[in-house]
C-alpha positions in Angstrom: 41.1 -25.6 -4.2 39.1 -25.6 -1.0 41.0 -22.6 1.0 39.9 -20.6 -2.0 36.5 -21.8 -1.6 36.3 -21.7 2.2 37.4 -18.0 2.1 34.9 -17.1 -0.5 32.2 -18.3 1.3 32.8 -16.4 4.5 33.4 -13.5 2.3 29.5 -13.8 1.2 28.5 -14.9 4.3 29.9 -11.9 6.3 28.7 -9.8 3.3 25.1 -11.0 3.5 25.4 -10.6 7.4 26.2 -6.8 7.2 23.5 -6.5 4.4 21.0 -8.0 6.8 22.3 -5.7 9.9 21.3 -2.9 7.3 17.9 -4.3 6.1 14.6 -1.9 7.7 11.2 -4.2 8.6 8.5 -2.6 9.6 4.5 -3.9 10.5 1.8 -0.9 10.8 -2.0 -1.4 11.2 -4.6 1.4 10.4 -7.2 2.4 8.2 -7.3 3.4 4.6 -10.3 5.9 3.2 -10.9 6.1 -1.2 -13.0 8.7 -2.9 -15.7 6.5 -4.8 -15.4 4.1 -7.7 -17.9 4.9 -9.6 -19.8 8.0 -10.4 -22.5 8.5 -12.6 -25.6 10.8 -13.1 -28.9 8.5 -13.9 -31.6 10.9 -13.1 -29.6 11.6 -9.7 -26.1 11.3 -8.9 -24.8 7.7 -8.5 -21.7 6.7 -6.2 -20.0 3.5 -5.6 -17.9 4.4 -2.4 -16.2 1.7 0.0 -15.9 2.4 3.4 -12.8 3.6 5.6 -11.0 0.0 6.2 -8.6 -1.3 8.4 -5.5 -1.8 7.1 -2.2 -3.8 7.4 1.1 -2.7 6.1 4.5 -4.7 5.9 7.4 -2.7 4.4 11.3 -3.7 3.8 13.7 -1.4 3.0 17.4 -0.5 2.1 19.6 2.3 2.1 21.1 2.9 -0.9 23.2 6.4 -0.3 24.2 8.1 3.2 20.7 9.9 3.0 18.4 7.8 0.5 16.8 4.3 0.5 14.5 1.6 -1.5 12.3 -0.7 -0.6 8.8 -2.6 -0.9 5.7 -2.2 0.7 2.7 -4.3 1.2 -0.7 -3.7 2.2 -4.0 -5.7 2.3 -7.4 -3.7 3.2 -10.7 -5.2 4.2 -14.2 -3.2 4.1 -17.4 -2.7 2.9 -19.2 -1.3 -0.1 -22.4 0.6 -0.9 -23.8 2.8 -3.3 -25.6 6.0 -3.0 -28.2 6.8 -5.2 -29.6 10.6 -4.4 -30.6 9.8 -0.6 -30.9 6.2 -0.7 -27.9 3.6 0.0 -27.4 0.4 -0.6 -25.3 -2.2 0.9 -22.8 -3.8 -2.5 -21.4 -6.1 -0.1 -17.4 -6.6 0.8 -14.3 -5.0 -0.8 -11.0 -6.4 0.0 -7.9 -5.3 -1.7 -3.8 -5.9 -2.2 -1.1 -3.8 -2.8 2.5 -3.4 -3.8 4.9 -0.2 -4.0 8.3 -0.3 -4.4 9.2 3.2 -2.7 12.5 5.3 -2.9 12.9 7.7 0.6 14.5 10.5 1.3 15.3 12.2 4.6 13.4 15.5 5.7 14.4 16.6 9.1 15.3 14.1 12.1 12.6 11.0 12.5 11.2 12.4 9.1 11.4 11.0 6.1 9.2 10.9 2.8 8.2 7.9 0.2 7.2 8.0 -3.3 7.0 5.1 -5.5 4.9 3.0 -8.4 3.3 -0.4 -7.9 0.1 -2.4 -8.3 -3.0 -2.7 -6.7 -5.7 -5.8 -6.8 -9.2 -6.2 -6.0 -10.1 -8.9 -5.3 -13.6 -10.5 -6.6 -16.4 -9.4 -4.4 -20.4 -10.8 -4.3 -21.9 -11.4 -7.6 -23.5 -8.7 -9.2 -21.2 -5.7 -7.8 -19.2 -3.6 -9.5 -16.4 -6.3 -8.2 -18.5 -9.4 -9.4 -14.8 -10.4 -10.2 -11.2 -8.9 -9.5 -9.2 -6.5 -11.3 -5.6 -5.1 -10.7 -4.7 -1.1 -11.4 -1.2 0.9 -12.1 -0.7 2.4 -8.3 1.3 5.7 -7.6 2.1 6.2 -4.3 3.8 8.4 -1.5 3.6 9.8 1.8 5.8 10.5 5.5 7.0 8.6 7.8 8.0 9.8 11.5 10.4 7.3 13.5 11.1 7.5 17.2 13.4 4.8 19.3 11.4 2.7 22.1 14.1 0.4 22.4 17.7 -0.7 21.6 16.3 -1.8 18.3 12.7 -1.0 17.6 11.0 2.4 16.8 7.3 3.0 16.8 6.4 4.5 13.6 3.8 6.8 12.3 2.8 6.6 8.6 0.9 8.8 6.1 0.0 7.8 2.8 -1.4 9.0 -0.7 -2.0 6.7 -3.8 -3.7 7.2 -6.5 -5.4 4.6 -9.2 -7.8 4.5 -12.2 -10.6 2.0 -11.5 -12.2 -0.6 -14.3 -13.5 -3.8 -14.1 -14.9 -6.4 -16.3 -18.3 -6.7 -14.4 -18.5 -2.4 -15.5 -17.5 -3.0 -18.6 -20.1 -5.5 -19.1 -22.8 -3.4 -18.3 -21.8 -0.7 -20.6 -18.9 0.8 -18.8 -16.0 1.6 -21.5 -14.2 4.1 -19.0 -12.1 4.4 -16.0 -12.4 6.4 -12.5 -10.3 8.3 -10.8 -9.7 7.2 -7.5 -7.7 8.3 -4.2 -6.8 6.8 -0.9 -5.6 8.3 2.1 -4.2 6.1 4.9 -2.6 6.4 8.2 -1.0 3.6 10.3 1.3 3.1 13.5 3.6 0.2 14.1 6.6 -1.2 14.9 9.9 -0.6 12.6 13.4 -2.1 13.2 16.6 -1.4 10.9 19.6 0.0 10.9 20.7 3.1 13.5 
């Protein structure tokens, strides 16, 4: 009864072994621009608009055909938010936001490869009296290019676009009247470290 056992275990443990050898990581920082949150017309045009933010990105990924692969990726942002009311701005205080994609990818051409995928993103509750007096999370789509090149045996820097999009509500709109939901884009670009397979 124990051989059986025995062999069965290093089975899984030289299957989880070749499954880690096969895993991707990669850490990117960078900065992440939206369009605005809010738009309105009240005798002038209105804008809620957070500022370009730095940005951190962890990803993990697997292939899952010769050419194809899945994965997850993370990303927390951290900047500021004003509104602009014809020529005047005002300062709505801090915005600070997580997200999660789970991303298929495809080869292009060499280092190239593109990423498209569905996920969630949270804001988290900002000062009182903002449009983010408290947090809300939003259906994200998502995509974008990544370009690899080796530095050494094991690592590659990497260069990352991205495009997401997201429909923003929030309670603290809602309560003052708000029974809609605005469009919103975000752009990023990062640069980091990646190590996988080769």
């Amino acid at each position: 009864m124990r051989i059986p056992i025995l062999i069965a275990g290093l089975l899984a443990g030289g299957a989880l072994s070749r499954l880690a050898a096969q895993t991707d990581v990669s850490l990117r920082v960078g900065v992440t621009g939206s369009s605005a949150l809010v738009k309105d017309f009240i005798a002038q045009d209105v804008d809620v608009k957070s500022s370009v933010a730095p940005s951190v990105f962890l990803g993990v990924g697997h292939p899952i055909a010769p050419r194809y692969g899945a994965g997850l990726e993370l990303a927390l942002t951290a900047g500021s938010l004003h509104s602009d009311y014809g020529d005047v701005r005002a300062d709505l205080g801090s915005v600070r936001t997580a997200s999660a994609l789970a991303l298929l990818d495809g080869g292009v051409s060499g280092g190239l490869r593109w990423r498209a995928g569905l996920g969630l993103l949270h804001y988290f509750a900002g000062d009182s009296g903002s449009v983010l007096a408290s947090g809300t999370t939003r259906l994200l789509v998502g995509g974008g290019l990544d370009f690899r090149r080796p530095v050494l045996s094991r690592w590659d820097v990497l260069i990352a676009a991205r495009y997401d999009f997201h429909r923003f509500a929030s309670p603290a709109l809602k309560a003052h009247g708000y029974s809609g939901a605005q469009g919103v884009q975000r752009v990023s670009l990062s640069v980091g470290l990646a190590r996988g397979h080769r």
